[in-house]
Structure formats: structure tokens, C-alpha cells
N, C-alpha and C positions, 0 to 999 in steps of 0.2 A: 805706340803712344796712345793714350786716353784720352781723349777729349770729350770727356762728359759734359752735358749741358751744351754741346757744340750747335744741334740742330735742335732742342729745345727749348723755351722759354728763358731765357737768365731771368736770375734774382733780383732784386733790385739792386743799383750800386748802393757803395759804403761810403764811395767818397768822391771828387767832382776830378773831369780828367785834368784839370789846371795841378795837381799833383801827381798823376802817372810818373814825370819824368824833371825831379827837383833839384837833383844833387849837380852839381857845374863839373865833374867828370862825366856822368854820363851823359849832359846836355849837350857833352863837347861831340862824346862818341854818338849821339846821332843826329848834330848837325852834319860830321863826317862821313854817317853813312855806314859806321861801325856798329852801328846800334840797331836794330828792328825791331826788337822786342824786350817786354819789360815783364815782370812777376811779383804780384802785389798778393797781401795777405789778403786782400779785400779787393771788391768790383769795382773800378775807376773810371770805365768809360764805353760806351755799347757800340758794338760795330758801326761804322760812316760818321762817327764824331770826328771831330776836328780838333787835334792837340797843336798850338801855337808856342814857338822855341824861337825866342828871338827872331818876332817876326817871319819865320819862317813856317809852314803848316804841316802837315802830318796829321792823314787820315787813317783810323785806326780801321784794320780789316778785317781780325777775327778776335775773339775773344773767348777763351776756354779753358776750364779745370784741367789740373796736371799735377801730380805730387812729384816730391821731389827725387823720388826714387824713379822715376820714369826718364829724369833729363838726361840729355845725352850732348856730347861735344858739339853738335849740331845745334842746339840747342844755345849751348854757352855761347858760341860763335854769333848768333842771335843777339845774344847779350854786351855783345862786344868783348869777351875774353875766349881764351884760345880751348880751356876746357874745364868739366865739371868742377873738376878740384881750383880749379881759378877760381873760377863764379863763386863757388863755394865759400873761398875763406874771403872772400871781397864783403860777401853778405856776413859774413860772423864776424868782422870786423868793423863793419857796420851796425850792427846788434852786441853786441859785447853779452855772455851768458844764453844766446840765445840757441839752445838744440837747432840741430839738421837734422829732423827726422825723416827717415822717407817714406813713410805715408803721410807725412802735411802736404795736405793740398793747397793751391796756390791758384792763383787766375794769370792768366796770361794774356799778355793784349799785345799782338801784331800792330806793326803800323809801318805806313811806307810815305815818302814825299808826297807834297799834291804836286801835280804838274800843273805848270802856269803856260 
């Protein structure tokens, strides 16, 4: 796996992390724990942010480039689905018309519970 820009400087974000994690399936999958990471077309949030879900926190841990030819069931698992081809048609049926190409690169932002 690629993680360009891992130990470099990130870009500036595109967008504030109050959007990383919008849609009420997957809010559901990482209140539960099924969820740990997420892949935005754009940068939503720099590692030690604080993304809040119903009251609950999630500190984001790493953040790093990744195209899509790189993912792997480990990965999708992450995502809360069981494998690529899941993730996959979840996200183009989310986008309607939208290519999977695999060299789009994507950002990916880790994130785990805060412990209280």
C-alpha cells in the first residue's frame, strides 16, 4: 500500500471533518465499531482532530493518499463492508455515473474511539 504524503506535510483540507462521516449507515457502522475508516475525494480532517457522532468522539489517527487500485479486503473491512467489490458498488451507487478508476487517488482518514 501507498501512503504518499504519510510522513510529509498534507495539503490543506477541502472540507471541515463535521462532514468525514454524513450518511446515517455509515454513522450507524462506526458508532458500532464497524467502521474505522473512511475515503473522501478531498482532505477533511488532520490527524488528532476530533470527529463527534452523536455525542460520541473519534479521534482521527492517520491520514493518507491511496488510489483505488491499491484497496484491499482489509481495507473494505475498515469501511465496514466485507470486501472491495462491496465497498465498491456501495460507492457507485452512491454516485450514480461515477467511474472506479484505479488510479484515483483518494484520502483516507483512520479514526478510532476517544477513551473516557
Amino acid at each position: 500500500m501507498t501512503t504518499q504524503n504519510e510522513n510529509a506535510a498534507l495539503p490543506p483540507k477541502t472540507c471541515s471533518i463535521e462532514r468525514l462521516v454524513t450518511m446515517e449507515a455509515d454513522v450507524k457502522k462506526v458508532l458500532a465499531g464497524e467502521k474505522t475508516a473512511t475515503r473522501r475525494n478531498g482532505r477533511y480532517a488532520d490527524p488528532g482532530e476530533i470527529m463527534t457522532l452523536e455525542g460520541r468522539q473519534f479521534v482521527v489517527e492517520k491520514v493518507y493518499s491511496q488510489s483505488l487500485g491499491e484497496l484491499t479486503d482489509d481495507d473494505a473491512r475498515r469501511e465496514g463492508f466485507n470486501t472491495v467489490e462491496e465497498y465498491k458498488q456501495s460507492i457507485l451507487s452512491y454516485h450514480p455515473g461515477m467511474p472506479w478508476l484505479p488510479q484515483m487517488r483518494v484520502w483516507v482518514h483512520e479514526f478510532r474511539p476517544v477513551q473516557e
